[in-house]
C-alpha positions as CSV (number, residue, x, y, z in Angstrom):
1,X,-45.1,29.8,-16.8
2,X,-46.0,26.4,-18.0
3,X,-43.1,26.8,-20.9
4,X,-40.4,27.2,-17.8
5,X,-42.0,24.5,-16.2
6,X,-42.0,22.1,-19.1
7,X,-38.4,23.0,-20.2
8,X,-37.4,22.4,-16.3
9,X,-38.7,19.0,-16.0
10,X,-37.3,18.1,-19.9
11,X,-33.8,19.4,-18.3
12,X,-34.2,17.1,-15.3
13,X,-35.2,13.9,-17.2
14,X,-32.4,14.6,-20.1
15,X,-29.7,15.0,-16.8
16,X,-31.3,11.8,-15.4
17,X,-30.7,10.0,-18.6
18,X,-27.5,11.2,-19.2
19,X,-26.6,10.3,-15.5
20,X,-28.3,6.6,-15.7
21,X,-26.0,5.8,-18.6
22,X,-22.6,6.9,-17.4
23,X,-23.4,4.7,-14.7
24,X,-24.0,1.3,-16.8
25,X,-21.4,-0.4,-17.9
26,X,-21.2,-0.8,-22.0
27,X,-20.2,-5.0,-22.1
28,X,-17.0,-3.1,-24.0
29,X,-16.3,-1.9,-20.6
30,X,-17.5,-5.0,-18.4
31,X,-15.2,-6.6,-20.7
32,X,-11.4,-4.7,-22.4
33,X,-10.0,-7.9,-23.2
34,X,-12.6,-9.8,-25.0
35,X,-13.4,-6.8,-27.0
36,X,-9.6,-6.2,-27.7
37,X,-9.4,-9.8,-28.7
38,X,-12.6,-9.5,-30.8
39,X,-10.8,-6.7,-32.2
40,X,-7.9,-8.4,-32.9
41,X,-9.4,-11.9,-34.6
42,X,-11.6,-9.5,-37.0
43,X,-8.0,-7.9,-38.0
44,X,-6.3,-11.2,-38.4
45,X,-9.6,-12.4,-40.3
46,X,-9.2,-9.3,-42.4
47,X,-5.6,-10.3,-43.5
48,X,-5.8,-13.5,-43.8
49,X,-8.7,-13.6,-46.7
50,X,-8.2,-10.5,-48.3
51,X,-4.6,-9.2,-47.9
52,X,-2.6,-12.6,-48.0
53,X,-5.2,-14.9,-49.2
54,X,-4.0,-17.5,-47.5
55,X,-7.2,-20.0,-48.9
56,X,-5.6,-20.1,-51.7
57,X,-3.0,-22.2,-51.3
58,X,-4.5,-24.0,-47.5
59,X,-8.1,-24.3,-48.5
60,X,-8.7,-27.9,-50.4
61,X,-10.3,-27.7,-53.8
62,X,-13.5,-29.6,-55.1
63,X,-13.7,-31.5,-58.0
64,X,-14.3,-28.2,-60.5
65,X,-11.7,-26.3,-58.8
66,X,-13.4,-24.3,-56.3
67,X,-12.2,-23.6,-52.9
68,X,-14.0,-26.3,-50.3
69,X,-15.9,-23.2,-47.9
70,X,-16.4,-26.0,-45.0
71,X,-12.7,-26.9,-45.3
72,X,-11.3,-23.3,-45.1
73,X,-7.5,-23.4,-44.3
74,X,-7.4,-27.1,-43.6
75,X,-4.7,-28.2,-45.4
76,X,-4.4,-28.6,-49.3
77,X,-2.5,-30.2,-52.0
78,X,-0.7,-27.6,-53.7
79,X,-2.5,-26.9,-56.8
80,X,-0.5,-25.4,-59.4
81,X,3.4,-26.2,-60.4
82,X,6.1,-23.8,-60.7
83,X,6.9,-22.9,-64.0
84,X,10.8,-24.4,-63.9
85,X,10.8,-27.9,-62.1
86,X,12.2,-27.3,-58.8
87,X,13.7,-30.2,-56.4
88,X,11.7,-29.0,-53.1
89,X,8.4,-27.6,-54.5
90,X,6.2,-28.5,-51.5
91,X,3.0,-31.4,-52.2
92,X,0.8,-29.8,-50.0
93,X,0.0,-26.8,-48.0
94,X,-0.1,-27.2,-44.5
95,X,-3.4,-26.8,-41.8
96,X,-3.7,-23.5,-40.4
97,X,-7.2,-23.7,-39.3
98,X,-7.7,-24.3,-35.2
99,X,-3.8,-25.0,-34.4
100,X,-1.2,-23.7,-36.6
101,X,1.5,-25.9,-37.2
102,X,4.0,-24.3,-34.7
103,X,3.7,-22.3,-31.5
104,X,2.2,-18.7,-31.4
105,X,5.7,-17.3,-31.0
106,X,7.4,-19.2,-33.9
107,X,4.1,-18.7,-36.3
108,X,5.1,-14.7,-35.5
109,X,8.8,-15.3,-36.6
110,X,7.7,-16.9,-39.3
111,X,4.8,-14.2,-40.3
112,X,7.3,-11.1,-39.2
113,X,10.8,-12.4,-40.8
114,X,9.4,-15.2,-43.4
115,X,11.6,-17.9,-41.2
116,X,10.6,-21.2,-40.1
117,X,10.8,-22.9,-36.9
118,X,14.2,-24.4,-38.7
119,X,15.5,-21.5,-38.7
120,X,15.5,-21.3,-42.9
121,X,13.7,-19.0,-45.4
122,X,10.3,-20.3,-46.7
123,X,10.9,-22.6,-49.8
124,X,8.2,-21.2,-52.6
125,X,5.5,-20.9,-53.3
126,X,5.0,-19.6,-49.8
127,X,5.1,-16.0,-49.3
128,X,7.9,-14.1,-48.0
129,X,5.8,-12.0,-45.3
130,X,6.9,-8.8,-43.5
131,X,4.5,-8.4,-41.2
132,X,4.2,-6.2,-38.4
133,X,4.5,-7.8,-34.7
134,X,0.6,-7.0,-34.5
135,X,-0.6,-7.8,-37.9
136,X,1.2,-10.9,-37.3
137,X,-0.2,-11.5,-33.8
138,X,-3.5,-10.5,-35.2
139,X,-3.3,-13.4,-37.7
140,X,-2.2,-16.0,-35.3
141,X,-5.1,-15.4,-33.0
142,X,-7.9,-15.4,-36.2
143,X,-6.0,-18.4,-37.3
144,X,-6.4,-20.2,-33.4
145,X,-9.9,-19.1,-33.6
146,X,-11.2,-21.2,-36.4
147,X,-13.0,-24.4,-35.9
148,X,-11.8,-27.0,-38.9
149,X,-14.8,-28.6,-40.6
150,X,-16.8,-25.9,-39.9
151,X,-18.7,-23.2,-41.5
């Protein structure tokens, strides 16, 4: 008797439980669209350092070399030379930390299509990306998300 009783009153607390949280909200519920954006900055974070490697070429260098980690995509002098002199090698890499140096939409075009907001093909050494619409919109919004001069 005390068995039935004891597995009653276990059922009845484990519904209770089970009851109490389907009625709180997870903050992933409270809130879709931060988490989605969350979501979307981590992905953009994701191929920005380790698919493109953007730092490379927009992260300044110290004196030995070694990307500046408190000056991540800020803006760099272009580090290395091509190995045939070329007319319109670029001097320096521009900021992408914070505000990206066109609008959302046209950083997407250029991301998605590799074309500027002048309506021309990226000049080397940049990149000829081919991203998706979302990969691309993924990397805008890590990119926007950034504080410059910050760790």
């Amino acid at each position: 008797m005390k068995t039935k009783n004891f597995v009653v009153i276990l059922s009845l607390f484990l519904l209770g439980v089970c009851a109490l949280s389907q009625t709180q909200d997870s903050p992933a519920k409270r809130h879709p669209a931060r988490n989605e954006m969350t979501n979307q900055i981590a992905r953009g974070k994701y191929i920005v350092e380790d698919v493109a490697v953007c730092g490379q070429c927009h992260t300044p260098r110290d004196s030995n070399g070694e990307p500046e980690p408190h000056h991540e995509l800020e803006g760099a002098a272009v580090w290395f030379q091509p190995a045939a002199p070329m007319a319109d090698w670029p001097l320096k890499a521009p900021r992408l930390a914070g505000a990206p140096p066109a609008t959302d939409a046209e950083m997407v075009r250029l991301l998605t299509t590799g074309i500027w907001t002048n309506g021309k093909h990226l000049r080397a050494p940049m990149p000829q990306f081919r991203m998706s619409k979302d990969d691309a919109e993924a990397v805008v919004a890590f990119l926007k998300s950034l504080t410059p001069g910050r760790p």
